[in-house]
C-alpha positions, -999 to 999 in steps of 0.1 A, spaced: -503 275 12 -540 271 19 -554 287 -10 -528 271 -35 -535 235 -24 -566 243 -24 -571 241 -67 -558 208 -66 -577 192 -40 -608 205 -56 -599 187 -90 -590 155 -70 -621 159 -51 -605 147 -21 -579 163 -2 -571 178 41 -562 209 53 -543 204 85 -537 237 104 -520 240 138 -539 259 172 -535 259 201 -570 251 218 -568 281 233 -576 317 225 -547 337 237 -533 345 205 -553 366 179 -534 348 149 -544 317 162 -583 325 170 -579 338 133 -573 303 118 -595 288 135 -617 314 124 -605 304 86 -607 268 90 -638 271 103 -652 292 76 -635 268 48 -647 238 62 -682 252 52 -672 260 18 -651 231 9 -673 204 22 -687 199 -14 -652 192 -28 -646 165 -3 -619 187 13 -616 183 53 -598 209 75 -581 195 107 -575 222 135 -550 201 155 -546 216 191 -522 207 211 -514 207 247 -484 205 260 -456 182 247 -425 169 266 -407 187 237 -378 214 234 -400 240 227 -395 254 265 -362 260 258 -353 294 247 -393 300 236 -397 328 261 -381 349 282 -392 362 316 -378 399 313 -346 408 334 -366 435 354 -396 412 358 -426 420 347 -444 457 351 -466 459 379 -502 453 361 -492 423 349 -478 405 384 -503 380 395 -521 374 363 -523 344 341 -496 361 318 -476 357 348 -484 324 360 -481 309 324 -441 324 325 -436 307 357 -451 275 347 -435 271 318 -398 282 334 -400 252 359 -420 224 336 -396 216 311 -388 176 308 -421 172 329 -450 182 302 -475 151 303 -481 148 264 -455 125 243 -454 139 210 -445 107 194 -478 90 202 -494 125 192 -476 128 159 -489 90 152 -524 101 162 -523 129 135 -511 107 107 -534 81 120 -562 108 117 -554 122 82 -549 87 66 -581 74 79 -561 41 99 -566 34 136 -583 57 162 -592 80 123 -612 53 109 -640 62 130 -664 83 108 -670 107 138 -638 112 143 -628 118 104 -661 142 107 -645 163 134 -630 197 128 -606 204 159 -581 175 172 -573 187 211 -537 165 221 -532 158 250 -551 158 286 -545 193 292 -555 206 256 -590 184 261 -595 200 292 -592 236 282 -613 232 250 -645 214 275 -637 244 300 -641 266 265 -671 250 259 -690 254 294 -679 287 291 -698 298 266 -727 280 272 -725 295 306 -723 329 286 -752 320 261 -777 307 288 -773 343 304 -783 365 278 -806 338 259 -838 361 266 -819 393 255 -809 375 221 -842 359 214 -860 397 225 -847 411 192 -870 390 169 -903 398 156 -920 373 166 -910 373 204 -932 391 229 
């Protein structure tokens, strides 16, 4: 869909790619569009195109219902006690109580796209990635000290590969 709306929003010279994430890298399909979007933002900036990664976090929606399914023998034994397994029991007693209300979020991305209310901001019509909700904002600034955390540890090792360093 990308690359065929893509022709006609470069003619218009005006156009937005909205794709959907999660905020979170536990999918390699989704790491891969943001990976994309990232990548066409860059080259369709000069069209006036703008790509919208929206990322949300948890909605009091149906999608808990019959979106997984903790396995009838449980889970093998390497997986007990990890985050695999604490997402499967989260998600089997939150239904009804996520935080997020998808009807203010679904506002929020119109909003965002058309340019009107909290998306009239410039910085905000500048921004790539649109986290939703509490949760989702969380995760993307514990994403973020992550890898600065990361970055700051092996600084000196990246910059000792130049030239110019001693």
């Amino acid at each position: 869909m990308i690359k065929g709306a893509i022709p006609y929003f470069r003619t218009k010279k005006r156009g937005t790619i909205v794709t959907m994430s999660s905020g979170i890298m536990y999918l390699a399909s989704k790491f891969a569009l943001e990976a994309i979007s990232e990548g066409l933002q860059l080259q369709l900036r000069p069209f006036s195109i703008r790509l919208l990664i929206l990322e949300p976090g948890l909605f009091r929606t149906n999608w808990l219902v019959g979106s997984f399914e903790i396995p009838e023998r449980g889970l093998s034994e390497g997986y007990v006690g990890t985050t695999i397994d604490e997402g499967l029991t989260m998600y089997a007693t939150m239904h009804g109580s996520q935080d997020g209300d998808p009807k203010k979020a679904a506002k929020i991305v119109i909003d965002v796209i058309t340019g009107v209310g909290f998306g009239s901001d410039e910085k905000v019509r500048s921004c790539l990635r649109l986290p939703l909700g509490i949760d989702a904002m969380e995760k993307a600034r514990e994403y973020v000290k992550t890898l600065t955390e990361e970055l700051d540890s092996i600084e000196v090792i990246a910059r000792s590969t130049s030239f110019t360093q001693c």
